[in-house]
Structure formats: structure tokens, C-alpha cells
N, C-alpha and C positions, 0 to 999 in steps of 0.2 A: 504494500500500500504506500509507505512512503517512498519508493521509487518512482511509483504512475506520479504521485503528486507532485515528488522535485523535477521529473520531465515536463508536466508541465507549467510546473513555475517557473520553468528557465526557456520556455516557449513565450510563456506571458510577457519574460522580461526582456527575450529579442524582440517578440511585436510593440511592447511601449516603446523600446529605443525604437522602431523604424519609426512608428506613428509620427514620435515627436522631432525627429531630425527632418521627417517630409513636411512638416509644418511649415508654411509662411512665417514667414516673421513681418513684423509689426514698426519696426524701425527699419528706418529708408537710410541710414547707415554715408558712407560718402556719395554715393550716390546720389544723395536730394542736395550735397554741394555744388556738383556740380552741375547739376540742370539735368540730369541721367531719366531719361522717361521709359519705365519698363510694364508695359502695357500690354501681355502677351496675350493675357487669358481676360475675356469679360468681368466684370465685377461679380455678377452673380455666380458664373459657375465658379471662379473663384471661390467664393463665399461659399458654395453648397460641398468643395472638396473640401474647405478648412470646417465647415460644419463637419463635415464625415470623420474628419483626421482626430478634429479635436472628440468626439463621440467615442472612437475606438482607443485614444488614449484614457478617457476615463474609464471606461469599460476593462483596458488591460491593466489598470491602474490599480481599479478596483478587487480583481482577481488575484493580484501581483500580495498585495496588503490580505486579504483573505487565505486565500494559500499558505502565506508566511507566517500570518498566525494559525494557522489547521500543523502546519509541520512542527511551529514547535510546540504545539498541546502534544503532538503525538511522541514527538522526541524528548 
């Protein structure tokens, strides 16, 4: 049993790091110095990926803090 669970709490905790590295960031960084216009993607689908991203970071988040307390009740 505590093998299924640290497999996947160490699942949980490569998909928070991917979630949160594919995240937008929110700071325009040197770029809004110098005039840099980066306008790839529409604002909404934009907004509906960082809705998704940040959804499954809490989601693995949540798992990640649940598991870790289930493993060491059991250890």
C-alpha cells in the first residue's frame, strides 16, 4: 500500500511542477521596457489555458498535501 501511494505522490508532484512552470506569468519583466508587444495567443483562450493550468495545479496540489499526510499516518 505504501508503494501505490508514494508512486503516486511522486506523479502528483511531476504534474504540479509541469502545471506550474507552463503557467503565464503575470509580470511583463524587461520586456514592457522596452516596448516588446507579445500578442500570440487571444486574451480569452489565453485566459481559459491559465484557467485550466491554474485548476490542475490546485487539484495536484491538493493531492500532493493529502497523500503526504495518508503516508505518514501510515509510516
Amino acid at each position: 500500500m505504501t508503494v501505490v501511494i508514494s508512486i503516486v505522490l511522486v506523479l502528483a508532484a511531476l504534474f504540479l511542477i509541469v502545471t506550474i512552470l507552463l503557467q503565464s506569468s503575470n509580470a511583463r519583466g524587461l520586456g514592457a521596457i522596452a516596448g516588446e508587444v507579445t500578442a500570440n495567443m487571444s486574451k480569452a483562450k489565453a485566459a481559459s489555458v491559465d484557467a485550466k493550468l491554474a485548476l490542475g495545479t490546485k487539484i495536484a496540489a491538493a493531492l500532493f498535501v493529502v497523500l503526504s499526510l495518508v503516508l505518514w499516518m501510515i509510516g
